[in-house]
VEXZA-301196 format. One record per residue (C-alpha): x, y, z; residue in one letter. Coordinates in steps of 0.25 Angstrom, whole numbers, plus 5000, padded with zeros to 4 digits. Layout:
<zados>
+------+------+------+----+
|    u |    v |    w | aa |
+------+------+------+----+
|    X |    Y |    Z |  A |
...
+------+------+------+----+
</zados>
This chain:
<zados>
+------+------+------+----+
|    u |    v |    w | aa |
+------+------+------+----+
| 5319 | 5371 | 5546 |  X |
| 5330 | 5377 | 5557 |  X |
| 5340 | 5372 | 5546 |  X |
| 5334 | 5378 | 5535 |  X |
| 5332 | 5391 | 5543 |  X |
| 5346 | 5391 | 5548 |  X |
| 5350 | 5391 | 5531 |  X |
| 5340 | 5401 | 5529 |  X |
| 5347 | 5410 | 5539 |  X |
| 5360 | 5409 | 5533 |  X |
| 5353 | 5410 | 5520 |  X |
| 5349 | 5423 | 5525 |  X |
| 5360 | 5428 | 5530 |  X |
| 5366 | 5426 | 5514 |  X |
| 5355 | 5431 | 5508 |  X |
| 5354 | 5444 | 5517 |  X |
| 5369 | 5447 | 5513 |  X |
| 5367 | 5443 | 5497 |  X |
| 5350 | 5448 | 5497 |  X |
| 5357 | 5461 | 5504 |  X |
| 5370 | 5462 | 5498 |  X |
| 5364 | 5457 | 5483 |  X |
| 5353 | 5468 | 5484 |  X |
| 5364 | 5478 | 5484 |  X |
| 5372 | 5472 | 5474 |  X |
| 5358 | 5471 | 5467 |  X |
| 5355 | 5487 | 5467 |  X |
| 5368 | 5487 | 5456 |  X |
| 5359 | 5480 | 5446 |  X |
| 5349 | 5493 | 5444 |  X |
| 5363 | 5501 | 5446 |  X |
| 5370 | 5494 | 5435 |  X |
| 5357 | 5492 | 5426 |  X |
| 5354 | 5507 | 5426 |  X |
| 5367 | 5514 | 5425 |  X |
| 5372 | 5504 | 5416 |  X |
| 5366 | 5499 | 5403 |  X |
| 5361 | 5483 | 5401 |  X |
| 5374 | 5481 | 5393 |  X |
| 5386 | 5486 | 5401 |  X |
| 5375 | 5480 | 5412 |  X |
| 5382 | 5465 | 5404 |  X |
| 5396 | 5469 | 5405 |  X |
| 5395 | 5466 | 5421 |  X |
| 5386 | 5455 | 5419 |  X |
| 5395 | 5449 | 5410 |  X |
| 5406 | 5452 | 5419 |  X |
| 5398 | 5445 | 5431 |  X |
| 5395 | 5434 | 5422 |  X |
| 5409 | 5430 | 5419 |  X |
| 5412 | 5433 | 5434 |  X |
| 5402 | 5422 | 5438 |  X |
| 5411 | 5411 | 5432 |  X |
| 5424 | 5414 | 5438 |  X |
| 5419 | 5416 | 5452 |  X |
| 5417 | 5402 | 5450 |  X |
| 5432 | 5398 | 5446 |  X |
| 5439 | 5408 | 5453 |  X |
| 5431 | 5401 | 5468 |  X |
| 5434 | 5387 | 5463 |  X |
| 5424 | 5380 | 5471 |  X |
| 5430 | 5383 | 5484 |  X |
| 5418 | 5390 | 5489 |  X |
| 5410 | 5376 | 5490 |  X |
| 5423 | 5368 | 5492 |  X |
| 5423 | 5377 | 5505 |  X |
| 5413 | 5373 | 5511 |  X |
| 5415 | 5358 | 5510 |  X |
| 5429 | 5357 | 5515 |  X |
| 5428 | 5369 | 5527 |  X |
| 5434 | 5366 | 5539 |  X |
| 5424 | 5365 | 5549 |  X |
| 5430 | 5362 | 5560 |  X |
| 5442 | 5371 | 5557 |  X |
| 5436 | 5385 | 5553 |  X |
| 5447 | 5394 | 5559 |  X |
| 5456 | 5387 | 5549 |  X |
| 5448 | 5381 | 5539 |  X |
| 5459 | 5377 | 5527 |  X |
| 5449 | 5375 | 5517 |  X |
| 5444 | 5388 | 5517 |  X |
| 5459 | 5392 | 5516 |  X |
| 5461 | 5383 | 5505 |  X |
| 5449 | 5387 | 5498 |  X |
| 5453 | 5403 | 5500 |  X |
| 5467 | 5401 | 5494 |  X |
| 5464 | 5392 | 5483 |  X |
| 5453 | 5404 | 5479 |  X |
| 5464 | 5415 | 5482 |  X |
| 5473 | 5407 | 5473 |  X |
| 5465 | 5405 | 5459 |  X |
| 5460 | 5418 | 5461 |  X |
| 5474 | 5426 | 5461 |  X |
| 5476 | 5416 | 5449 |  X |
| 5463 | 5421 | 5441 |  X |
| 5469 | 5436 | 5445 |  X |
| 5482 | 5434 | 5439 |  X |
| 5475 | 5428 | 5427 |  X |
| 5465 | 5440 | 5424 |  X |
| 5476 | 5449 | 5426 |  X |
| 5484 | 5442 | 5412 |  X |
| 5471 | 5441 | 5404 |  X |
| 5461 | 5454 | 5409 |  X |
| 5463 | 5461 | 5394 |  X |
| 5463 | 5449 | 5383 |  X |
| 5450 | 5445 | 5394 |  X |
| 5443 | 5458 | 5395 |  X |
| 5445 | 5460 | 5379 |  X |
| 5439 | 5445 | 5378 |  X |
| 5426 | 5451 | 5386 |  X |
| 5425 | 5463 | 5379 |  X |
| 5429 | 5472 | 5389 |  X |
| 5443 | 5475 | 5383 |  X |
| 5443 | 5490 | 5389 |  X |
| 5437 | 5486 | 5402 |  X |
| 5449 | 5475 | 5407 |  X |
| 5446 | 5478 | 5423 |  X |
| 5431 | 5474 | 5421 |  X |
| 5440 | 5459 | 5421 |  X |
| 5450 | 5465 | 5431 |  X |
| 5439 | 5467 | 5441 |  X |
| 5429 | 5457 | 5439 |  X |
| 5442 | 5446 | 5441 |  X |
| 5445 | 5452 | 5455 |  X |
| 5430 | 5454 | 5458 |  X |
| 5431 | 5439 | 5456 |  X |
| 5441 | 5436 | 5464 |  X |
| 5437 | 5443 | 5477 |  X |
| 5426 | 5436 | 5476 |  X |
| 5431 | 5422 | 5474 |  X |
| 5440 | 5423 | 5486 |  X |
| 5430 | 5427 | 5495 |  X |
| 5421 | 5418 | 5492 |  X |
| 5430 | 5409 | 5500 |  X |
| 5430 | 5416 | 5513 |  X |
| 5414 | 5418 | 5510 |  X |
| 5412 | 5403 | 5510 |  X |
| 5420 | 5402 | 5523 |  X |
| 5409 | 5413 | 5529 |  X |
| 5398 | 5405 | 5523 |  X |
| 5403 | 5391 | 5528 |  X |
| 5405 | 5398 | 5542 |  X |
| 5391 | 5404 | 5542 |  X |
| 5397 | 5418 | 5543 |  X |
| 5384 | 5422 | 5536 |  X |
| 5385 | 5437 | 5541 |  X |
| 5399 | 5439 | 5538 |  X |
| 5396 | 5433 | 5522 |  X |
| 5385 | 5443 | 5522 |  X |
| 5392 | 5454 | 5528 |  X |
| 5404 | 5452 | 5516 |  X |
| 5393 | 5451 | 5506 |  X |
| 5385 | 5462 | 5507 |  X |
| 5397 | 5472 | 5510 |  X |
| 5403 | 5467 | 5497 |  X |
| 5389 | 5468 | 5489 |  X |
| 5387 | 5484 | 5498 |  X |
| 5402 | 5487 | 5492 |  X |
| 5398 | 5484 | 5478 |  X |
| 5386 | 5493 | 5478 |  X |
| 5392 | 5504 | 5482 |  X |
| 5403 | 5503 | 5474 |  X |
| 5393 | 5502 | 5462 |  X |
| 5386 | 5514 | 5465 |  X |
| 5399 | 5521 | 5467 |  X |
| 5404 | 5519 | 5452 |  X |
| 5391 | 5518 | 5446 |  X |
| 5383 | 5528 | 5453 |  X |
| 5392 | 5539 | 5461 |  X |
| 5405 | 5539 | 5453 |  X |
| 5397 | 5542 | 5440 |  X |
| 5389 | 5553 | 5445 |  X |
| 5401 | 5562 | 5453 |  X |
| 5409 | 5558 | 5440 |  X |
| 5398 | 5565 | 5430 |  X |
| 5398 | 5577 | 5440 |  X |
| 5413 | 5579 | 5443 |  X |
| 5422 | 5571 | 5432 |  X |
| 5434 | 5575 | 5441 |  X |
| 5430 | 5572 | 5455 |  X |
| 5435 | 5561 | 5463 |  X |
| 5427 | 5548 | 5457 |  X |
| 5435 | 5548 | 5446 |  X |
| 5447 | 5543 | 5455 |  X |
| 5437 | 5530 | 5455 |  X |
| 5429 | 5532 | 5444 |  X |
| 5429 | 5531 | 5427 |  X |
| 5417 | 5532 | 5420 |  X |
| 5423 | 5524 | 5409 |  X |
| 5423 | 5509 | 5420 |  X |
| 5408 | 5511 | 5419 |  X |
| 5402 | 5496 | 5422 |  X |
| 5416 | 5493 | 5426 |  X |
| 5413 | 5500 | 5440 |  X |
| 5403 | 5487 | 5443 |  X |
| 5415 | 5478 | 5444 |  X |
| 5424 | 5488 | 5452 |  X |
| 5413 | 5490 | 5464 |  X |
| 5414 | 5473 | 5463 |  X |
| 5427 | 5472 | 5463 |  X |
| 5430 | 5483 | 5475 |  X |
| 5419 | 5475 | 5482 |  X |
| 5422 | 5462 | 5481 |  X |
| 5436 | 5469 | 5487 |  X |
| 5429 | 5472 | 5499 |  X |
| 5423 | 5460 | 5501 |  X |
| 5436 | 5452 | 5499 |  X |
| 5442 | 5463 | 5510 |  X |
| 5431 | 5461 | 5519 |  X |
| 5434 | 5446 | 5519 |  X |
| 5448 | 5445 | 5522 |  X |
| 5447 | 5440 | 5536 |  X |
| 5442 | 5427 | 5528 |  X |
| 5454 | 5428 | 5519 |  X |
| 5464 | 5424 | 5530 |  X |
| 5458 | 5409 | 5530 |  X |
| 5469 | 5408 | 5518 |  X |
| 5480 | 5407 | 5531 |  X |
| 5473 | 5392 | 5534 |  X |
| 5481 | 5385 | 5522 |  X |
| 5480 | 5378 | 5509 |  X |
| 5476 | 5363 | 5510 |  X |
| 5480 | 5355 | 5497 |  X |
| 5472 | 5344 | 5501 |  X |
| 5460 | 5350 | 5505 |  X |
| 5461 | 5360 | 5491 |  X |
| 5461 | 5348 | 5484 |  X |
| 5449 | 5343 | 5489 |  X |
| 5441 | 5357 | 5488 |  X |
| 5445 | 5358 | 5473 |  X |
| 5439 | 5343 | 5470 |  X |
| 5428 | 5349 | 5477 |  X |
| 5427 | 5361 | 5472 |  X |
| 5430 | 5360 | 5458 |  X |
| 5415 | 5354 | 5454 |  X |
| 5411 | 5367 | 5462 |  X |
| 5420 | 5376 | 5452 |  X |
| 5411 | 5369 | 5440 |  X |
| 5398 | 5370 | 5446 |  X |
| 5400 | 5386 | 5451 |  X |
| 5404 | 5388 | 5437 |  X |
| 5393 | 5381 | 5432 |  X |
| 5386 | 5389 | 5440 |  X |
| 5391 | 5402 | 5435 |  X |
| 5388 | 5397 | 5421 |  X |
| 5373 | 5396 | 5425 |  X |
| 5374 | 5409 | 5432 |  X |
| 5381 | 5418 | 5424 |  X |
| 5384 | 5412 | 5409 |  X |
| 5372 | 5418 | 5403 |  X |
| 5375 | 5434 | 5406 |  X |
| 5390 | 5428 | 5399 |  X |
| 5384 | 5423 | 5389 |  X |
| 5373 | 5433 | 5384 |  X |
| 5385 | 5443 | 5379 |  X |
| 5388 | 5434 | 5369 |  X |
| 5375 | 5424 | 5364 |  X |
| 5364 | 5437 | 5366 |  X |
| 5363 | 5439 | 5349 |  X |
| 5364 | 5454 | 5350 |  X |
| 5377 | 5463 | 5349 |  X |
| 5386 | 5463 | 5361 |  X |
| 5379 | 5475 | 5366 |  X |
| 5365 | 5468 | 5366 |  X |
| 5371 | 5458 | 5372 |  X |
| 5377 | 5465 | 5385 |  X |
| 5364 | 5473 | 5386 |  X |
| 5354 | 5459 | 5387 |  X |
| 5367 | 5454 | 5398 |  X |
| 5364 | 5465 | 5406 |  X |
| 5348 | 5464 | 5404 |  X |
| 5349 | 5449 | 5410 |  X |
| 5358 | 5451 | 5418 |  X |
| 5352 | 5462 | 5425 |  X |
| 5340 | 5454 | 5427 |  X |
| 5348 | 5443 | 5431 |  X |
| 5347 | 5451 | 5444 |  X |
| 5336 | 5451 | 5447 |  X |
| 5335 | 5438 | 5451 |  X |
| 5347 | 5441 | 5460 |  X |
| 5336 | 5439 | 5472 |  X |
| 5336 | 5423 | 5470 |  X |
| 5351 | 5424 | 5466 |  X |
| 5352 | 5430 | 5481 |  X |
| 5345 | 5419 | 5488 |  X |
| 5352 | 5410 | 5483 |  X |
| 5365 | 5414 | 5486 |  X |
| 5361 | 5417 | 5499 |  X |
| 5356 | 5402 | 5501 |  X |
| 5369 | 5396 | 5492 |  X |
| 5378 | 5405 | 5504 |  X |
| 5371 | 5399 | 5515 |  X |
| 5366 | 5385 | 5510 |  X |
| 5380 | 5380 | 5505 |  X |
| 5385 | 5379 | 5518 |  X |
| 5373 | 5376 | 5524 |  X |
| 5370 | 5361 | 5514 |  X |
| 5385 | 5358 | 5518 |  X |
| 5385 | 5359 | 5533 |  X |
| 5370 | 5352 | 5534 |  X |
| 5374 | 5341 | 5525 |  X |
| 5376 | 5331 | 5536 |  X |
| 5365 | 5334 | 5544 |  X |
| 5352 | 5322 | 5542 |  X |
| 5343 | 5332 | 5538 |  X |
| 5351 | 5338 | 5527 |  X |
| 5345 | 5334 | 5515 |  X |
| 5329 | 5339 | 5520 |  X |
| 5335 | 5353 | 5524 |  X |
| 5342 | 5354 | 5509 |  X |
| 5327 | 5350 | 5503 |  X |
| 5320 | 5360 | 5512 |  X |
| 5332 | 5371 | 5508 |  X |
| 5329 | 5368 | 5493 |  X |
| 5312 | 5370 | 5496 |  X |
| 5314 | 5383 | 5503 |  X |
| 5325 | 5388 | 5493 |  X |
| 5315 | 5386 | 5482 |  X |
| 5304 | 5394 | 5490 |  X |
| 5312 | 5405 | 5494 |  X |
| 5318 | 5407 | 5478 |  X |
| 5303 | 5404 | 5472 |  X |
| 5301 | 5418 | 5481 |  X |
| 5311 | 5426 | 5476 |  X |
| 5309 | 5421 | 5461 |  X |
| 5294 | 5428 | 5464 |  X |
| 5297 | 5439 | 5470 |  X |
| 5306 | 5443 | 5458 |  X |
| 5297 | 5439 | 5447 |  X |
| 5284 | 5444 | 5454 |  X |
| 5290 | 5457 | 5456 |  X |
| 5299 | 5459 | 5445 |  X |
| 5295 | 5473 | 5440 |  X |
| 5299 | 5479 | 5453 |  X |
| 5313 | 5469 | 5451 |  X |
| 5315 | 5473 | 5438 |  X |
| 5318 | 5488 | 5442 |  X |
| 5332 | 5482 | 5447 |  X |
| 5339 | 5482 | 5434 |  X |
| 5337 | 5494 | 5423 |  X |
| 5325 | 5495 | 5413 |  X |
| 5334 | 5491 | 5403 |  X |
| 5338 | 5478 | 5409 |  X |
| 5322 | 5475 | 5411 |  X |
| 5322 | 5471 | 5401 |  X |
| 5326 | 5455 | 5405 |  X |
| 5316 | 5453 | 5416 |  X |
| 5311 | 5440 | 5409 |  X |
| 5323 | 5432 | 5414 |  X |
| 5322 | 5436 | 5430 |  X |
| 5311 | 5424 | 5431 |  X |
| 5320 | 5416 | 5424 |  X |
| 5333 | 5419 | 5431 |  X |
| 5326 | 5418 | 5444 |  X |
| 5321 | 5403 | 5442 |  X |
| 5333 | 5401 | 5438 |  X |
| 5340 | 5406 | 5449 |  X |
| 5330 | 5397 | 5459 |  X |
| 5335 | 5385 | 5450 |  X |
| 5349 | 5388 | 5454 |  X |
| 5344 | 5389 | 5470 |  X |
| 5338 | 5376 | 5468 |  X |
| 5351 | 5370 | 5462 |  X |
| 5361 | 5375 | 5473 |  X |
| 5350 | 5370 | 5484 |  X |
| 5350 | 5356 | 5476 |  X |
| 5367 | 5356 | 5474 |  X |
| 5368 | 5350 | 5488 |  X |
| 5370 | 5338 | 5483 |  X |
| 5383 | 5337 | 5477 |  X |
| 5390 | 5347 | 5487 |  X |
| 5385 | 5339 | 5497 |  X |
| 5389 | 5325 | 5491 |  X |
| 5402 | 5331 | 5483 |  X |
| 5398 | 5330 | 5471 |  X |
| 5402 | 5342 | 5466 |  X |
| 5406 | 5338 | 5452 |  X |
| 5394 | 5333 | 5451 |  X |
| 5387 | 5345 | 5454 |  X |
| 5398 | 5353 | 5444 |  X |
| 5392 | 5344 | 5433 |  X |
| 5377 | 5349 | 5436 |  X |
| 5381 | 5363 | 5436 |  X |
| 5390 | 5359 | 5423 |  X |
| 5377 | 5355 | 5416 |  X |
| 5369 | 5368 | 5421 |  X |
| 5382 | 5377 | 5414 |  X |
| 5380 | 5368 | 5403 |  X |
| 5365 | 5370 | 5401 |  X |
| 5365 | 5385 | 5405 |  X |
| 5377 | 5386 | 5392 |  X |
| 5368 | 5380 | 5384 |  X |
| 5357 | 5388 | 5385 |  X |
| 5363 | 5401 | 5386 |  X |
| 5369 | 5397 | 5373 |  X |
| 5355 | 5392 | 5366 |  X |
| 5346 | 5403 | 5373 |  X |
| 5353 | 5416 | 5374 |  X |
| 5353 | 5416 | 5358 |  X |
| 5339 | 5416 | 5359 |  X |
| 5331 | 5420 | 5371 |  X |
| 5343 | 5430 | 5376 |  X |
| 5344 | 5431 | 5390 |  X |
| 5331 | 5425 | 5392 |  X |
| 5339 | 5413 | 5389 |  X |
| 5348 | 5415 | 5399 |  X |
| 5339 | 5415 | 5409 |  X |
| 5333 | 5402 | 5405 |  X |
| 5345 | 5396 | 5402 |  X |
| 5349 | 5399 | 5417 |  X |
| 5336 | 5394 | 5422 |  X |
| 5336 | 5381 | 5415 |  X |
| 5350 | 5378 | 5420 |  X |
| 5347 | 5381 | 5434 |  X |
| 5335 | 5372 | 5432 |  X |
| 5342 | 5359 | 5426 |  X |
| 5355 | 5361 | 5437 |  X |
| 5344 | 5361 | 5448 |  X |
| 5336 | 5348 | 5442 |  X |
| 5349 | 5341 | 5439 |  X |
| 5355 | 5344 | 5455 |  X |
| 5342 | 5340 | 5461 |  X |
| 5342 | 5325 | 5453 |  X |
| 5358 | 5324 | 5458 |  X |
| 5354 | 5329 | 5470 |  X |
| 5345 | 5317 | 5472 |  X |
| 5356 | 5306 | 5467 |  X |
| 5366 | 5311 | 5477 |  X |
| 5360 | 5321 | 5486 |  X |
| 5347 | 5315 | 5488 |  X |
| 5336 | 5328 | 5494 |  X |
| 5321 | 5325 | 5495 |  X |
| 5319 | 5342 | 5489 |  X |
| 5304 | 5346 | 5489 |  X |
| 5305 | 5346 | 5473 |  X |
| 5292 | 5347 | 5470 |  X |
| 5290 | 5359 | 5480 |  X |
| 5301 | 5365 | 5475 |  X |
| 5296 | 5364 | 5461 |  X |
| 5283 | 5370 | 5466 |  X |
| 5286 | 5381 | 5471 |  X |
| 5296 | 5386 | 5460 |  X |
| 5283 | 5382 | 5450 |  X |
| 5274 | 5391 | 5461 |  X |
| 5286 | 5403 | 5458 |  X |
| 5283 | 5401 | 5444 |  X |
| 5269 | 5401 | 5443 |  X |
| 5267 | 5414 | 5452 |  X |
| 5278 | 5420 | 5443 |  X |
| 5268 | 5415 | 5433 |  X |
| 5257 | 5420 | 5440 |  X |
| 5262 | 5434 | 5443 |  X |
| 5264 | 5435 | 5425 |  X |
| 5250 | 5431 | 5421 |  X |
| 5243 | 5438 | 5433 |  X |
| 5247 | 5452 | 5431 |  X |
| 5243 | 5456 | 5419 |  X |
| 5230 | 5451 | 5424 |  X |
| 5227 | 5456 | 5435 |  X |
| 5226 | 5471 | 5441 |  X |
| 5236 | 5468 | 5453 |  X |
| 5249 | 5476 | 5455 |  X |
| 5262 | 5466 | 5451 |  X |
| 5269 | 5470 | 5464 |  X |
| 5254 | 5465 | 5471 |  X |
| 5253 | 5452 | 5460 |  X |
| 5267 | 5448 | 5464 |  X |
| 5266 | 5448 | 5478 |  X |
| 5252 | 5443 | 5478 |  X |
| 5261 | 5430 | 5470 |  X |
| 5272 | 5431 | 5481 |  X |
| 5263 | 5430 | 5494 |  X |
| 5256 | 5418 | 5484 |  X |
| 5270 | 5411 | 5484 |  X |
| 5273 | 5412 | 5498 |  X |
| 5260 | 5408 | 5505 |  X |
| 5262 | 5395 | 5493 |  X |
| 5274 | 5391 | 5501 |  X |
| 5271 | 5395 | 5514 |  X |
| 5259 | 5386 | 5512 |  X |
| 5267 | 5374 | 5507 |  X |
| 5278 | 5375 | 5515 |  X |
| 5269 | 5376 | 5527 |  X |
| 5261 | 5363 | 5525 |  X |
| 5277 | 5356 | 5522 |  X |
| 5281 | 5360 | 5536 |  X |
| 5267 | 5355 | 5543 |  X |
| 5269 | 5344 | 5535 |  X |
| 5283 | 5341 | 5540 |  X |
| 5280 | 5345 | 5554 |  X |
| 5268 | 5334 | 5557 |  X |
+------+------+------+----+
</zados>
């Protein structure tokens, strides 16, 4: 247990910087759904959508490769990291260069032909961000949690208050004063386009704030080593793109299969995605436990006790996401005032998204097995399957159920990846997980969620009371069980 605490710690430590950092970056969903209608709402969703896969490209698998080739021993001059950093620098200027020559005929190919810099910026918001991702993989494999945090939410602070400049305070001294100083940084006419320019000048800042990382580039180049991180990390490229496609190919693809006009079209994009983020608190959990696990499965694999500390992580995990997935669900009508009225209308698919998003933790937790054995290709060919099945049913459902479809397409990926990475697991990463613990208390999440739908019409009981009554339920379930296990295991 002193193990699991001391990745519960570190977890903590992530989730305080991405629970507190996210809940500011979360405050823009109501600020962008009420001054901004559903459909210009899509535009940015689209643009994140399309963002999601070439983070993954322009990274290159390097962040992971990192961590398996760092020099321990040799911190203060650690060449991989060096080589990783400069190799990253390197295809990064190059996809600069690129955009450069094709930013018109690609912003026409979107439909954004009059808004080029919405490209422009979102191509240099990407590659801040894939350059530090290196130097925040060194902080992470350092256990410079604090210093990781500290970046974070500066960043995530800088693009709050950027937001509320241009979308708040500029507008408002622009309608009173049409000639006073804003308009030295400030067109009505960029509208949505502000969104991306506070991004871009924060993930400016934050690049800025990391420099003192940057001067690892000074420890060389070695061609050897490189060549052993690209056979590694290449598998990694397909299973984060993979990844992306499970993530983020539904708000790409609901412009285009939705069979409504265009405009229609945008409106139901922003709709789901605006309460795609509402189930931004599982989302949170489980970056702050992929930050700090990663490191963590690497550096205890050699330890006797390795493979009963990865099954215990897995059973706490689900416990801890079953929570969240209630607390959302249970209390959704106080939730759903995050987003504007108009974009309410897609509440249906936040249990959906949610499961789904449990599914994917479960996945991660269960992925062990071929980063620790190096079978990367052979965890790119799972994740390669999960694209697959995720096209396939955007394609067949969107036509049909509309975003609805989405978000089972999303579940039912997540779902099959996790399965097929648990029998794998067992043929060449053999852990003894609690399955049928697991599998009960995700059915336990579901049937209080269940519970809460057929018991309120009912009964006379206040929903925020019904729900908490369900909650404490939950928690005294598991406290129960989990009690009697660690009796059990003591005697």
């Amino acid at each position: 247990m002193s193990i699991i605490k001391k990745l519960a710690s570190q977890t903590a430590i992530y989730g305080i910087s991405s629970i507190f950092g996210r809940f500011l970056n979360y405050l823009l969903v109501p600020l962008y759904t009420y001054y901004f209608t559903a459909a210009e709402y899509g535009v940015v969703s689209e643009f994140y959508a399309y963002a999601g896969f070439f983070s993954v490209l322009l990274l290159f698998g390097f962040e992971t490769g990192y961590f398996r080739f760092r020099d321990k021993e040799h911190a203060g001059r650690d060449v991989a990291y060096s080589t990783a950093l400069m190799f990253v620098v390197l295809v990064n200027l190059g996809f600069f260069a690129l955009i450069l020559l094709v930013n018109t005929r690609l912003s026409a190919a979107l439909n954004y032909a009059n808004h080029p810099e919405y490209v422009l910026c979102f191509s240099l918001i990407l590659i801040l961000d894939a350059i530090a991702a290196i130097p925040f993989a060194r902080l992470r494999a350092e256990n410079r949690a604090f210093r990781f945090a500290g970046v974070k939410i500066i960043e995530i602070g800088a693009t709050v208050l950027l937001s509320l400049f241009f979308i708040i305070y500029c507008p408002k001294v622009y309608a009173k004063n049409p000639d006073s100083w804003v308009t030295l940084v400030y067109n009505p006419s960029i509208g949505i386009g502000y969104i991306f320019i506070a991004n871009l000048m924060a993930s400016g800042f934050k690049f800025l704030l990391l420099a003192p990382q940057l001067s690892g580039l000074a420890w060389g180049f070695d061609r050897a080593l490189f060549g052993r991180m690209v056979r590694y990390s290449l598998p990694m490229v397909a299973i984060g793109f993979a990844g992306i496609i499970n993530e983020m190919l539904d708000r790409a693809l609901l412009k285009y299969l939705l069979p409504y006009d265009v405009q229609t079209n945008m409106k139901m994009l922003g709709i789901y995605s605006a309460c795609y983020k509402l189930s931004i608190l599982m989302s949170l959990f489980i970056q702050a436990f992929r930050y700090a696990a990663e490191p963590f499965f690497f550096a205890y694999a050699g330890k006797s006790d390795a493979r009963q500390v990865y099954a215990v992580v897995l059973k706490f995990f689900v416990i801890f996401c079953v929570f969240i997935f209630l607390l959302v669900t249970l209390f959704i009508d106080f939730f759903k005032y995050f987003v504007g009225d108009e974009f309410r209308a897609g509440l249906e698919v936040v249990p959906i998204l949610l499961l789904a998003n449990l599914c994917l933790g479960i996945y991660i937790n269960l992925s062990i097995w071929y980063k620790l054995t190096d079978r990367t290709l052979l965890g790119a060919l799972v994740s390669l399957t999960g694209a697959a099945l995720t096209i396939a049913l955007n394609v067949w459902w969107i036509p049909l159920f509309g975003y609805v479809g989405s978000a089972w397409a999303t579940l039912a990926c997540y779902g099959s990846m996790a399965v097929v990475s648990y029998l794998l697991g067992q043929k060449y990463y053999p852990v003894n997980y609690d399955v049928k613990r697991v599998i009960a208390y995700i059915g336990l999440g579901i049937g209080l969620y269940y519970a809460h739908g057929q018991l309120l019409p009912t009964i006379a009981w206040q929903p925020w009371l019904l729900a908490s009554a369900l909650m404490l339920l939950y928690v005294l379930i598991t406290a129960l069980f989990e009690g009697r296990q660690a009796n059990v295991g003591t005697g």
